[in-house]
Backbone as a chain_set.jsonl record, in Angstrom:
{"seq": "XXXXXXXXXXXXXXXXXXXXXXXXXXXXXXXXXXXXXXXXXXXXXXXXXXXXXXXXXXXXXXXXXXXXXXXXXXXXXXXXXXXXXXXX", "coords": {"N": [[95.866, 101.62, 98.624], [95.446, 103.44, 96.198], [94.659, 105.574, 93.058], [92.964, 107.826, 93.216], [91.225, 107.562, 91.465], [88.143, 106.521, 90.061], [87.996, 102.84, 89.303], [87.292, 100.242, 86.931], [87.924, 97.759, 88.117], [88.791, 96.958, 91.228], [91.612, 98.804, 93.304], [92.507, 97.066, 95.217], [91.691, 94.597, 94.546], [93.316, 94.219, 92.605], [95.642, 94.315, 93.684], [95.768, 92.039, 95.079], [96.082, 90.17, 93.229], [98.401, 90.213, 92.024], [100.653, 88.79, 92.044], [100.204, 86.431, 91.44], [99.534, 86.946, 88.591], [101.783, 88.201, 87.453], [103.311, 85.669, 87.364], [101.821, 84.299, 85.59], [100.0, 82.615, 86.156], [97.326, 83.321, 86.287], [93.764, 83.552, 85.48], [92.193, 83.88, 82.515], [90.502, 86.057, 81.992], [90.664, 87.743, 84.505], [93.603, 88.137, 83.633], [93.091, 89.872, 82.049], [91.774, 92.22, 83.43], [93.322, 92.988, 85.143], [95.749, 93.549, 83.999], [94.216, 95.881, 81.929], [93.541, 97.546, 84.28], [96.306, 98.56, 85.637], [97.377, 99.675, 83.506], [95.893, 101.954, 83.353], [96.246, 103.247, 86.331], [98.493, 104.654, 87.991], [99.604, 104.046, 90.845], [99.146, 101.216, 91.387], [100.134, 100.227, 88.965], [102.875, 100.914, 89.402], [103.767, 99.663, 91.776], [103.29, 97.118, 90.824], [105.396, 97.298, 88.953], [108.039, 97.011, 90.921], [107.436, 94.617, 92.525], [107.954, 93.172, 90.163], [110.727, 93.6, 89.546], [112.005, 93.054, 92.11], [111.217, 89.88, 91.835], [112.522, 89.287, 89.977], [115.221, 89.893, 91.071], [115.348, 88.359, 93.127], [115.599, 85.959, 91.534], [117.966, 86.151, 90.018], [119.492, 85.965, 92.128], [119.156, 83.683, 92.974], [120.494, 81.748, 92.083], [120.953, 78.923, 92.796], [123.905, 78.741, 93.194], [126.044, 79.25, 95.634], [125.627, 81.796, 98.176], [127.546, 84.983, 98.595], [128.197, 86.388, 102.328], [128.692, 89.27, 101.335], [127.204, 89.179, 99.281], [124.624, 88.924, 100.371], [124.106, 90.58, 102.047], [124.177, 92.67, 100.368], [121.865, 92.569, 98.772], [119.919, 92.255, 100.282], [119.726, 95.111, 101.242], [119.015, 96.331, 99.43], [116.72, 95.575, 98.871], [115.443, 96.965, 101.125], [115.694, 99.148, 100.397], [114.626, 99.606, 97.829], [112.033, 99.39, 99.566], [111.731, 101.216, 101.29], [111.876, 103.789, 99.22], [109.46, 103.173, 97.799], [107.344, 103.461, 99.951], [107.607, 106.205, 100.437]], "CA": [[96.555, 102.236, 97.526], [95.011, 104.449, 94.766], [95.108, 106.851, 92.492], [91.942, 108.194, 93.757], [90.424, 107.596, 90.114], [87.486, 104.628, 89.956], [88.578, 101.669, 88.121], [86.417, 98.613, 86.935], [88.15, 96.715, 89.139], [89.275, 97.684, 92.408], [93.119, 98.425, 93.446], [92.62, 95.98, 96.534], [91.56, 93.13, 93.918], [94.448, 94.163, 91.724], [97.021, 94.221, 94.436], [95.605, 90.668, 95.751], [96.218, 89.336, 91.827], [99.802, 91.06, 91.565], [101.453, 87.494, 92.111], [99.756, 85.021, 90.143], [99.63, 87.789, 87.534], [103.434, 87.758, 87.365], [103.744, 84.038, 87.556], [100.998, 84.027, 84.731], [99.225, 81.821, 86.454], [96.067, 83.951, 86.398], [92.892, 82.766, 84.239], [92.125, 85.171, 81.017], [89.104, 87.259, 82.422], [91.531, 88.524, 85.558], [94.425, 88.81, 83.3], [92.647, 91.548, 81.233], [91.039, 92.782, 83.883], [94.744, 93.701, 85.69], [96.287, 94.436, 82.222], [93.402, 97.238, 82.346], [93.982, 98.628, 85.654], [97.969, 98.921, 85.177], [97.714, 100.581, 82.271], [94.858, 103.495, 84.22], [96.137, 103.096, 87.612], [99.698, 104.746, 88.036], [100.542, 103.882, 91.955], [99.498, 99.901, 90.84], [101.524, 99.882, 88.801], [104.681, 100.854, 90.118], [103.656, 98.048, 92.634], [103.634, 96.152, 89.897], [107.084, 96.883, 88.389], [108.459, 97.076, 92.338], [107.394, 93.304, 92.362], [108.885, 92.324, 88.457], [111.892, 94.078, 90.039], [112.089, 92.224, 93.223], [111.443, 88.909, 91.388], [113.701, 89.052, 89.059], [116.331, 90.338, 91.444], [115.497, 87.245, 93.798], [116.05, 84.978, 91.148], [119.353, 86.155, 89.264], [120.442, 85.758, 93.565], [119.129, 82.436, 93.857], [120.376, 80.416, 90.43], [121.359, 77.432, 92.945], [125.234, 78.915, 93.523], [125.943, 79.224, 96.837], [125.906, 82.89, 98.036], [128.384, 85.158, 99.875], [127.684, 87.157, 102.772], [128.17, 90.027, 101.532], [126.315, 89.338, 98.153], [122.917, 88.608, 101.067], [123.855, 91.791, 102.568], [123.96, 93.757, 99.566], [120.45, 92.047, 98.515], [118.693, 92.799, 101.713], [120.167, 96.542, 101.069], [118.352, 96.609, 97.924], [115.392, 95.503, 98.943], [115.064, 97.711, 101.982], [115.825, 101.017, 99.567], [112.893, 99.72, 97.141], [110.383, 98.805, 100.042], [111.493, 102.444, 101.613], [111.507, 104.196, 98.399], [108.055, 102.683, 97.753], [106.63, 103.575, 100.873], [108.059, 107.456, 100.293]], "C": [[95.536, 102.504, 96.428], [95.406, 105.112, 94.027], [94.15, 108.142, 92.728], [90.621, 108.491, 92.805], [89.346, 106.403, 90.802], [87.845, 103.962, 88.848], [87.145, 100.483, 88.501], [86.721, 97.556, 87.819], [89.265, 97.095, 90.205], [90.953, 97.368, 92.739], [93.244, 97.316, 94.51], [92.62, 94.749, 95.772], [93.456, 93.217, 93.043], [95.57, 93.986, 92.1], [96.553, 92.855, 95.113], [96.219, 89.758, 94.457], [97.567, 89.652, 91.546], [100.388, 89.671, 91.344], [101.217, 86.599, 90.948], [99.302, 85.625, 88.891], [101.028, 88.198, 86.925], [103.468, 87.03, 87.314], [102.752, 84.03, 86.2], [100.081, 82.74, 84.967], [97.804, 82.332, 86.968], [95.252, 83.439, 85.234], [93.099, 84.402, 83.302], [91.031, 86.757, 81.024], [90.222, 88.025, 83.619], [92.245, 89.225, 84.775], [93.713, 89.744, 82.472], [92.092, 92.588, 81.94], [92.701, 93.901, 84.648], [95.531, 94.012, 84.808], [95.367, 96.103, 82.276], [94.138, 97.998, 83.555], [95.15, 99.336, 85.876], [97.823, 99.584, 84.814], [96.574, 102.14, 82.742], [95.536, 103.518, 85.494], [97.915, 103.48, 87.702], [100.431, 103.716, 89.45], [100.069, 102.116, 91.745], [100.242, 99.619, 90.16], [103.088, 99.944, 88.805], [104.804, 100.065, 90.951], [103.952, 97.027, 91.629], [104.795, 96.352, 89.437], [108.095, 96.523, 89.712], [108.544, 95.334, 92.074], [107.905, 92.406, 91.429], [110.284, 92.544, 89.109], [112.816, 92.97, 91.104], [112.126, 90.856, 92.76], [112.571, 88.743, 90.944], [115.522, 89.44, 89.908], [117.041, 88.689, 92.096], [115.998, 86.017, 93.014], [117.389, 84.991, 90.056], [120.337, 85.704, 91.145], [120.551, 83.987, 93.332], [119.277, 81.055, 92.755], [121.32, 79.161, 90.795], [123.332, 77.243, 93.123], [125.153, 79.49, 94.854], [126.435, 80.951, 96.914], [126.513, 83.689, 99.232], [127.531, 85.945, 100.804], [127.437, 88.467, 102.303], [127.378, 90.277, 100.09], [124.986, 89.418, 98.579], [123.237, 90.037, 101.112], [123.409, 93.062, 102.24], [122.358, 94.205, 98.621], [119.631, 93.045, 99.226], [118.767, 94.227, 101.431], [119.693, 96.648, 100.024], [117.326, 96.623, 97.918], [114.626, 96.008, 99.712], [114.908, 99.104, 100.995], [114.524, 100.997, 98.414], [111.743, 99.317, 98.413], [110.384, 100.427, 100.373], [111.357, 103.676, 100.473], [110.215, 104.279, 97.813], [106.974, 103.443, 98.728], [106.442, 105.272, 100.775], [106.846, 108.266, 99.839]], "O": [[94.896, 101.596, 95.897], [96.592, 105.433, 94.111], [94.516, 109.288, 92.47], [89.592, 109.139, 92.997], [89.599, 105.636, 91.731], [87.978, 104.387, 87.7], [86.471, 100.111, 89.461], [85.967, 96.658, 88.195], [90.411, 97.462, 89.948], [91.525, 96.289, 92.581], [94.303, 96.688, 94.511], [93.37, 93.837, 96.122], [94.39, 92.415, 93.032], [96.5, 93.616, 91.383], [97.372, 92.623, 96.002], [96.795, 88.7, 94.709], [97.882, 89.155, 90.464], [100.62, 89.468, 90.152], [101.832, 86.231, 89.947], [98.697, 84.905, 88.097], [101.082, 88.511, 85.735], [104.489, 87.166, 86.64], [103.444, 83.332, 85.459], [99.574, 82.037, 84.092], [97.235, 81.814, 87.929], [95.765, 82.985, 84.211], [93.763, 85.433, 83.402], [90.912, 87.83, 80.432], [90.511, 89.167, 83.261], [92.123, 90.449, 84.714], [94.427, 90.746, 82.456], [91.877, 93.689, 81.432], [92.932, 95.109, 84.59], [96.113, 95.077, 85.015], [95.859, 97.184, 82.601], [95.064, 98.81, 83.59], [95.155, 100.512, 86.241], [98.007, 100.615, 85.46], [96.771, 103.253, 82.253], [94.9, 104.472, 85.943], [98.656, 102.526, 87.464], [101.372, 102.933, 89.325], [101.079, 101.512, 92.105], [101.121, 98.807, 90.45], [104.04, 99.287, 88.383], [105.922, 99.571, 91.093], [104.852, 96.194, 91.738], [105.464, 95.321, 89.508], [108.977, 95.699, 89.472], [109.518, 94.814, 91.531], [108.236, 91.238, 91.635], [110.995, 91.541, 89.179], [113.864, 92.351, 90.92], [113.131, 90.301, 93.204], [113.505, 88.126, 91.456], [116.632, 89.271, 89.403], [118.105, 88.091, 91.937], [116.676, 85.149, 93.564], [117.733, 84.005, 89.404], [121.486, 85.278, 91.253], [121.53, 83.249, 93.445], [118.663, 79.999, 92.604], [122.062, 78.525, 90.047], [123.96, 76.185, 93.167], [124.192, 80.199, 95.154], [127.256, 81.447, 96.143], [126.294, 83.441, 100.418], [126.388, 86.256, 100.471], [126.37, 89.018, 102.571], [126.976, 91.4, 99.785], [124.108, 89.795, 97.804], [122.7, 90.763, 100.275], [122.827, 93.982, 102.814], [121.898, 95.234, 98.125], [119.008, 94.075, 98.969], [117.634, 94.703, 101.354], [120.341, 97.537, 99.472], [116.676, 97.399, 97.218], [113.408, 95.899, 99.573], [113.969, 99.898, 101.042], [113.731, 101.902, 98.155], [110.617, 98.952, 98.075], [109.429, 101.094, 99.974], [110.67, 104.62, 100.863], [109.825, 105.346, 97.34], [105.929, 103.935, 98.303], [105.32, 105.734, 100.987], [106.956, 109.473, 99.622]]}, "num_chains": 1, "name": "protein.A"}
């Protein structure tokens, strides 16, 4: 994934850091370094909101109440239309 621009720091590093850059569990030299790239790098970051998205979806599902079928079903159906939307 690119944009087919050069960046200071490569989309492969930036899409390896996506996680623990969401979790904020990245040191301070990365996080500026993927703060940068986001903000130049369009198709990173729509990976990157894709993933805020997906988090945040997973965890309004999973707040420890037991869940119906077809509340999974409708999940999974959500998360297939952003991976195939994504992929598009």
């Amino acid at each position: 994934m690119s944009c087919g621009k050069p960046h200071e720091t490569p989309c492969t590093e930036v899409i390896s850091l996506t996680y623990v850059y969401i979790d904020g569990e990245i040191d301070e030299v990365h996080h500026l370094e993927v703060t940068r790239h986001l903000a130049e790098c369009p198709p990173c970051s729509d990976l990157y909101a894709a993933e805020v998205l997906i988090k945040s979806m997973v965890k309004r599902s999973c707040s420890g109440a037991q869940i119906t079928d077809d509340r999974r079903a409708r999940i999974v159906a959500e998360l297939h239309q952003i991976s195939v939307t994504y992929r598009d």
